[in-house]
Structures are given as C-alpha cells and as structure tokens.
C-alpha positions in Angstrom: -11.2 11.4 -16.2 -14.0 10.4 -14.1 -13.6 9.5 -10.2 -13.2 6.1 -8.4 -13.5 5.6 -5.1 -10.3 7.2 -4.3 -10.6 10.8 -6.2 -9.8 11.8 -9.7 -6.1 10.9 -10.6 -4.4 13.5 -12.2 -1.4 12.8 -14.8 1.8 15.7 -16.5 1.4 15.1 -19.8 3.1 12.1 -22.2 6.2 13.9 -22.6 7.0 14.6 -18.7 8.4 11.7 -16.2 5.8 8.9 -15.8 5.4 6.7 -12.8 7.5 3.3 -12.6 4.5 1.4 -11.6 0.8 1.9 -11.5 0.0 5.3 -9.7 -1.1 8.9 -10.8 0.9 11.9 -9.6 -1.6 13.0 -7.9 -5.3 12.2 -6.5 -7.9 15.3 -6.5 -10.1 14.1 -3.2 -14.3 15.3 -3.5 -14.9 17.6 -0.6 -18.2 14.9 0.4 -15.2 12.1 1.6 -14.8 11.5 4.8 -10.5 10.4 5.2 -9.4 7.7 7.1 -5.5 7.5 8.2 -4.0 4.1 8.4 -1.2 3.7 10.4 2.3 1.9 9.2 1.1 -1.7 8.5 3.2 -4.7 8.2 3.1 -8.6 7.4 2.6 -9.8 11.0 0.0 -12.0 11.7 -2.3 -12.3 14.7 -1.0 -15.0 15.9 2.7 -13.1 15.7 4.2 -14.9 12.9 4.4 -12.9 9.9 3.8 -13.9 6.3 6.6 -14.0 3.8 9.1 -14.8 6.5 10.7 -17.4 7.0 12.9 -18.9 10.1 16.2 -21.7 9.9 17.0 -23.4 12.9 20.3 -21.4 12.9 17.2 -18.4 14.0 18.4 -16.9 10.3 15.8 -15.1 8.2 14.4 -14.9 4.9 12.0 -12.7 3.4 10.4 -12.7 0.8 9.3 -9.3 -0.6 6.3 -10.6 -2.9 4.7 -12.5 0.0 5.4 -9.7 2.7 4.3 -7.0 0.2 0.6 -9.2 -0.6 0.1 -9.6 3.1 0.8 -5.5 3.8 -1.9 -4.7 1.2 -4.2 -7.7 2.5 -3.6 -6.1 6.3 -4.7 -2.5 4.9 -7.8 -3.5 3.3 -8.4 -5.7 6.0 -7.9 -2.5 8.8 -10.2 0.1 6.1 -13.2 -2.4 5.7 -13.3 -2.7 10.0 -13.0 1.1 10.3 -15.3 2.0 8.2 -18.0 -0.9 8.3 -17.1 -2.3 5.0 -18.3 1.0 3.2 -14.2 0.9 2.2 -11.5 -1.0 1.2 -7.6 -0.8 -0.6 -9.5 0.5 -3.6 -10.4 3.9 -1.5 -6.6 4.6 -0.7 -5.5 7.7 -2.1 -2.4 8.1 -0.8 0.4 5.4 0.1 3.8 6.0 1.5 5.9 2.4 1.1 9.2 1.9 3.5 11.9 -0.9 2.2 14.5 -2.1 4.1 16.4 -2.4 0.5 15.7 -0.3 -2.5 16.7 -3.9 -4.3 13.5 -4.7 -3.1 11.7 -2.6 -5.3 10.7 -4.4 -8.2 9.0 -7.3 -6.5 6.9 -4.3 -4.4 6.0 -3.2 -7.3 4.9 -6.6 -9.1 2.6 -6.9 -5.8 1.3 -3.4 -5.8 0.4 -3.8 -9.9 -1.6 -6.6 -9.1 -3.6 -4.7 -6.3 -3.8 -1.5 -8.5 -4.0 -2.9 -12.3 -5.5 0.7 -13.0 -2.7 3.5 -12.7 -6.2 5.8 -12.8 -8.0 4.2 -10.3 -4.3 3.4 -7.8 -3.2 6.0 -4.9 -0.7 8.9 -5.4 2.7 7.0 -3.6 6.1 7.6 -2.3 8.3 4.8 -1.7 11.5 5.4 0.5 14.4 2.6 1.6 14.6 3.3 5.5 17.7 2.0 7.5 15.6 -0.7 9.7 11.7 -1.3 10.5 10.2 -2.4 14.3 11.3 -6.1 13.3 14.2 -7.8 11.6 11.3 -10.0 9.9 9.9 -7.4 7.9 11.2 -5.4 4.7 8.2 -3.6 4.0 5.5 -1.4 5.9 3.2 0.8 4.5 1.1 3.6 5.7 -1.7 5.2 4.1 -4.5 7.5 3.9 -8.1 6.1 2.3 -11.4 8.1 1.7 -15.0 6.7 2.5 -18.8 7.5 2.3 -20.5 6.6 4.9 -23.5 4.5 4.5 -26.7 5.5 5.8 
C-alpha cells in the first residue's frame, strides 16, 4: 500500500479481527517526518462555551456526542495546521487515543470519526477507552493525538 500523509497503514489479514470503524492496526511512520504531539483536545470554544452542549435553566446538561465528537476533530486540525504552519492537518494524524465518558457513546464517535477518515488506509492507528469523568461535566469526549509533518522550505 502506498503512504499518505500519515505513514503506510498496515492491516492482519481478512480472516483475523478487523477494526469497528475506519482505522488500520497500525501506521509504519517514514524516518523523514518530523512528529507533532497534540495534547487531549475537547469541544470548548474560545469563548468557553462548548459545542454539542447544551444548558436548561434547571443548569442540566445535554450532550450530544456527534456534535462534541465534529468539534474535537475540528479543534485538532485546527491546533496541527497553527503548529506546523499549515504544512499539516487531521489527515497527518497517525495515532489517536479517544476518551468517552460512556462506552454507549461509541457508535455516534464513530459515525463522526468515519466522516473525518472515509479511508480506513489513509485514518490513524486508534484506541478508544470509556474514562470515569473528563476536566468538565460538559464534555464526553476528548482526544489526544500524535500527527506527522514535512516541513516546508
């Protein structure tokens, strides 16, 4: 298979476990990359609100894992493309780990994450774990990540 911009994805063959969504088992990484390391990224906003949540006037909250998911993956390419001048973005990222607040959660992730990543060849290696809380009660997901880039001359 021939390399994107986030290493050459490597597969086990037909008959062995498959991935539940779009992601390789692995990504093989060309020694000329430089890596970039993106810290755990959530939904908020900069003006502290934070997309796919919303707020009764009882102060109750409802999120929406779709919306926060979108935003997470928006944030990251957002954060890759400042760090590295624009010579990156989300398609670079070779490696994702995904924390949910509820493994019920899962499926809407992944419909996001498909949507991102179309191209199990060309979408990061990924671990996704259900964690018992995250920095805010308005988020369900966070993601942290590691992306490869060329710098341009």
């Amino acid at each position: 298979m021939s390399p994107s911009a986030n290493g050459t994805p490597f597969f086990l063959p037909a008959e062995r476990a498959q991935g539940l969504a779009n992601y390789p088992h692995a990504r093989i990484v060309p020694a000329s990359q430089k890596t970039l390391h993106v810290s755990g990224t959530s939904s908020r906003r900069g003006d502290g609100t934070y997309a796919g949540c919303t707020t009764d006037d009882a102060g109750k909250h409802t999120l929406n894992i779709k919306e926060q998911t979108k935003a997470v993956l928006e944030n990251i390419d957002t954060i890759i493309k400042g760090a590295t001048n624009g010579a990156a973005g989300i398609e670079s990222v070779v490696d994702a780990t995904i924390f949910l607040t509820d493994m019920k959660d899962y499926g809407g992730m992944n419909e996001e994450w498909n949507k991102v990543f179309p191209d199990k060849t060309k979408a990061p290696a990924r671990t996704c774990v259900q964690v018992a809380a995250l920095p805010n009660v308005r988020l369900n997901v966070e993601i942290k990540c590691t992306a490869l880039y060329t710098e341009i001359s």
